[in-house]
C-alpha positions as a Markdown table, in Angstrom:
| # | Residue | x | y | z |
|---|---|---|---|---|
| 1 | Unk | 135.9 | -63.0 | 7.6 |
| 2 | Unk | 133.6 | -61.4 | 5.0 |
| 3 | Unk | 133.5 | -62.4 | 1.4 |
| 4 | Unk | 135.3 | -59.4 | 0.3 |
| 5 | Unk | 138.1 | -60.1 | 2.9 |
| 6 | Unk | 138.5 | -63.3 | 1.6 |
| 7 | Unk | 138.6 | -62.1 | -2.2 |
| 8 | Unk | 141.3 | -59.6 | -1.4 |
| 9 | Unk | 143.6 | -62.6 | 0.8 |
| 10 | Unk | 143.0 | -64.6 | -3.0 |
| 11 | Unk | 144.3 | -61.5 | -4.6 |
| 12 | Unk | 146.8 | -60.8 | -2.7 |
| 13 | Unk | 148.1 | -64.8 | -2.9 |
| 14 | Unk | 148.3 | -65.2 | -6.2 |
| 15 | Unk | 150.2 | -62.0 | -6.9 |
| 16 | Unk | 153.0 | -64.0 | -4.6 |
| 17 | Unk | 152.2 | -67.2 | -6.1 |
| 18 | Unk | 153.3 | -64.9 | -9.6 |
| 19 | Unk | 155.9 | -62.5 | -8.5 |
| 20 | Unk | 157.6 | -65.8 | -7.0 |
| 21 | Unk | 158.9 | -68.8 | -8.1 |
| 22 | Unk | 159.6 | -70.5 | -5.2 |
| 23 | Unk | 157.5 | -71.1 | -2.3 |
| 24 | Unk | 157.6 | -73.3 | 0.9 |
| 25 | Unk | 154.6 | -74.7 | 2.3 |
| 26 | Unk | 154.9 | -75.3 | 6.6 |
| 27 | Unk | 153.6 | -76.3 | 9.6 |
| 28 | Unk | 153.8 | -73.9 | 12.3 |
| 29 | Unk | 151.1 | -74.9 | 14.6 |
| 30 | Unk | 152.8 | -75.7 | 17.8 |
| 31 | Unk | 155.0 | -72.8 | 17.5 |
| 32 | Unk | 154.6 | -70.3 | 20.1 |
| 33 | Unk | 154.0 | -66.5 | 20.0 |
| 34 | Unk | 157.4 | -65.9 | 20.9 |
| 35 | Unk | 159.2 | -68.6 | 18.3 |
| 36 | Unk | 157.0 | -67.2 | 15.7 |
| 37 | Unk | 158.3 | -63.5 | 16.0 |
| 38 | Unk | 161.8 | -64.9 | 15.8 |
| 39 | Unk | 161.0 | -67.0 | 12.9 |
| 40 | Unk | 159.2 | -64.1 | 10.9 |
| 41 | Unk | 162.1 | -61.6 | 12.1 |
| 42 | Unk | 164.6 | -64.4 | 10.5 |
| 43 | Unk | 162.8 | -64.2 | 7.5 |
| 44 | Unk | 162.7 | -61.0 | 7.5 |
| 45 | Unk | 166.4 | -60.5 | 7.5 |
| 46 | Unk | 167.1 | -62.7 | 4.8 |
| 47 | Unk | 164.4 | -61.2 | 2.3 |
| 48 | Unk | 162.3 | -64.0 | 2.7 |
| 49 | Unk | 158.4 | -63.4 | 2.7 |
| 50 | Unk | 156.2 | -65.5 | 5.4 |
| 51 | Unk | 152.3 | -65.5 | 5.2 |
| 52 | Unk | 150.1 | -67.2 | 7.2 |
| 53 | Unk | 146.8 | -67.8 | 5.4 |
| 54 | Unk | 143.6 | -70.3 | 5.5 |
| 55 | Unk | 143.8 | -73.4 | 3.8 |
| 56 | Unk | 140.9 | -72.9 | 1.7 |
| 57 | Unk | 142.0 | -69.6 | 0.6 |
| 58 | Unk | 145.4 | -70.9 | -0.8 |
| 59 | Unk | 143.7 | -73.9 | -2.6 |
| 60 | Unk | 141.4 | -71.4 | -4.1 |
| 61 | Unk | 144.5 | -69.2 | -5.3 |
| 62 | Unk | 146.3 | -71.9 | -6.7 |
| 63 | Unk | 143.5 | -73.3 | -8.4 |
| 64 | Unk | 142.4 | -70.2 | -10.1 |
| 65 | Unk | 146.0 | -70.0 | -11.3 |
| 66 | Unk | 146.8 | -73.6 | -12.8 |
| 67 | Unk | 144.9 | -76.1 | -10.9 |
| 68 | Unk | 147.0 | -79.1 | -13.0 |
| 69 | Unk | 150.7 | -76.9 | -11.7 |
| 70 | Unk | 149.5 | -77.5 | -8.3 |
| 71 | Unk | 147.9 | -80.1 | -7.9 |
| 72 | Unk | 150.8 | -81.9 | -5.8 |
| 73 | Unk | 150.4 | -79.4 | -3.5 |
| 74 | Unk | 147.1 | -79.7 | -2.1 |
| 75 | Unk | 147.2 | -82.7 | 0.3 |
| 76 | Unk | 149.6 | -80.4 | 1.9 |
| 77 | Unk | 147.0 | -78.0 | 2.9 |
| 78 | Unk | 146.1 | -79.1 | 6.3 |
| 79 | Unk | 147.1 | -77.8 | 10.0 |
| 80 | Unk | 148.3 | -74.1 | 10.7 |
| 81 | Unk | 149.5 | -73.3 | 7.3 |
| 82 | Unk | 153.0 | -70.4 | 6.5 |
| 83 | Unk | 154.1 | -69.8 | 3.4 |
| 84 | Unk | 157.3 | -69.2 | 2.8 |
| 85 | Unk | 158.0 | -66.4 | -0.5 |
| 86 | Unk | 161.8 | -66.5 | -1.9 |
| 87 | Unk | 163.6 | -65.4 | -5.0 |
| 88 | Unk | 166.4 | -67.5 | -3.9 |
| 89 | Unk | 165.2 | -71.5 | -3.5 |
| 90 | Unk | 167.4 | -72.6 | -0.9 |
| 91 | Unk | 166.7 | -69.5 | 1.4 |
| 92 | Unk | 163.5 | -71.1 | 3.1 |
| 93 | Unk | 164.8 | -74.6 | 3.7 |
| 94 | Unk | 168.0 | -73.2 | 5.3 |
| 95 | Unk | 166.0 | -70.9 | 7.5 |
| 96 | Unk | 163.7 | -73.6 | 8.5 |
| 97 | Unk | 166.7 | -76.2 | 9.5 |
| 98 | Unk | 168.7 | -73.4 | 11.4 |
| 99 | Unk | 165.2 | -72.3 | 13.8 |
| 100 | Unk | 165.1 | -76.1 | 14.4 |
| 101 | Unk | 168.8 | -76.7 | 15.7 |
| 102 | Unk | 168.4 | -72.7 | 17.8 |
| 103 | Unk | 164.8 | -74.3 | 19.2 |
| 104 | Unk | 166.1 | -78.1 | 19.3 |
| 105 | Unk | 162.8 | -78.9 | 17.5 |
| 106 | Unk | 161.1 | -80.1 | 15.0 |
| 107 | Unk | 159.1 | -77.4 | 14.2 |
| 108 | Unk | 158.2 | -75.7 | 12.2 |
| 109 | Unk | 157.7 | -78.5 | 9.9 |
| 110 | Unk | 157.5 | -78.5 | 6.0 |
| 111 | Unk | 154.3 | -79.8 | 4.3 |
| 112 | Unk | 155.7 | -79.2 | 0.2 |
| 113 | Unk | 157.6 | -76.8 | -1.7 |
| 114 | Unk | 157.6 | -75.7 | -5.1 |
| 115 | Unk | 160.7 | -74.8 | -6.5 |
| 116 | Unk | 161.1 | -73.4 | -10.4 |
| 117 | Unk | 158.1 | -75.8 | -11.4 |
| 118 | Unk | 158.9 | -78.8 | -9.0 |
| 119 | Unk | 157.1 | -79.7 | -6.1 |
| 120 | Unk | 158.9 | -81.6 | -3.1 |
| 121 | Unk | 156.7 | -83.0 | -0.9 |
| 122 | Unk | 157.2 | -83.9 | 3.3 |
| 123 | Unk | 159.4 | -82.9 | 5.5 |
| 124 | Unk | 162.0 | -85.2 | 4.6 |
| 125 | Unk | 162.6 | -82.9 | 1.7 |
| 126 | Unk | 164.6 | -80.8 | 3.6 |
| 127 | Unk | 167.7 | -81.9 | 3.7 |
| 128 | Unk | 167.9 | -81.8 | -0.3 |
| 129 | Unk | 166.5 | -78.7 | -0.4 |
| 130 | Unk | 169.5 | -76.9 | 2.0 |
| 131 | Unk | 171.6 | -78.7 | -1.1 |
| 132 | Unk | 170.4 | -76.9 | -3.9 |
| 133 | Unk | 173.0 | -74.6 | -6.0 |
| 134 | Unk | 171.1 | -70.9 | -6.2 |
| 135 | Unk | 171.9 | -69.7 | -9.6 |
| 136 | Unk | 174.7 | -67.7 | -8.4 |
| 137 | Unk | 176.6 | -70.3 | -7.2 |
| 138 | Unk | 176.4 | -72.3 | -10.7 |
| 139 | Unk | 177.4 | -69.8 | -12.6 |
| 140 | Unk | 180.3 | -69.6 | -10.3 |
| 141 | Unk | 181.1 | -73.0 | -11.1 |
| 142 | Unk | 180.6 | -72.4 | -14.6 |
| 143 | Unk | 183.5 | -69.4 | -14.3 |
| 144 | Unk | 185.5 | -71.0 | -12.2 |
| 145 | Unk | 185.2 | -74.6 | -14.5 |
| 146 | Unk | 186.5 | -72.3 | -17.4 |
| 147 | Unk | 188.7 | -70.5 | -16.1 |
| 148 | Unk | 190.7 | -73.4 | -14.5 |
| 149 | Unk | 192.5 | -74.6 | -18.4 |
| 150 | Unk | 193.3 | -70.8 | -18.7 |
| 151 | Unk | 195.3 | -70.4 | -15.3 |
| 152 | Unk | 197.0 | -73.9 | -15.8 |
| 153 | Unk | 198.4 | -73.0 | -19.5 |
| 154 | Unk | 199.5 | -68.9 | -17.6 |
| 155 | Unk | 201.4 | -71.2 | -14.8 |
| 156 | Unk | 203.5 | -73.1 | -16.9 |
């Protein structure tokens, strides 16, 4: 890879890096051709971004945006690296723990992620991330919370 190609990958990362907020960080290294498709197709479908870069060339993107925002996020850059590119924060981590129970794996494995300004580091993450309320659903809540006194008063 020439200088210039690696330039335009840096360029091209930290447009995602600012057009999203949330990102995932994974392991897909013993993934095969095949699982990979499916994974990227899954993605796909749920408007969900996947890039597979070198290592270096993320680390140099995120430095040359905020090297002190990112910091957590550098040990994680080891392996096979995908990135993971959503609007919604929950999208990636549910994607990841539904291709595991379809491939009864544990791959492809998640390295960090930064959500809205917090970075969540290891796989063990996971689990909390498939919890998080997208801001849909609290505002739903929200309605639903104040609406609740307002149908009790209109029943009686």
């Amino acid at each position: 890879m020439t200088k210039d190609q690696k330039n335009e990958v840096i360029v091209l990362l930290k447009e995602k890096f600012n057009q999203y907020n949330n990102f995932y960080i994974t392991d897909t290294e013993s993934l095969s051709v095949e699982q990979i498709s499916n994974l990227r197709r899954t993605c796909f479908n749920k408007q969900v971004e996947m890039k597979v870069a070198k290592n270096t060339l993320i680390r140099k993107a995120l430095e040359s945006l905020d090297s002190e925002k990112y910091a957590g996020l550098f040990d994680s850059l080891n392996n096979v690296t995908a990135l993971m590119f959503s609007e919604n924060p929950k999208d990636p981590a549910v994607i990841i723990s539904a291709f595991r129970k379809v491939n009864n794996g544990d791959r492809p494995t998640l390295k960090a992620a930064f959500i809205n300004g917090d970075i969540f580091v290891g796989d063990n993450s996971l689990v909390a991330l498939t919890n998080i309320k997208t801001k849909n659903e609290l505002i739903g809540e929200v309605i639903g919370l104040l609406q609740s006194p307002a149908k009790r008063v209109i029943a009686r």
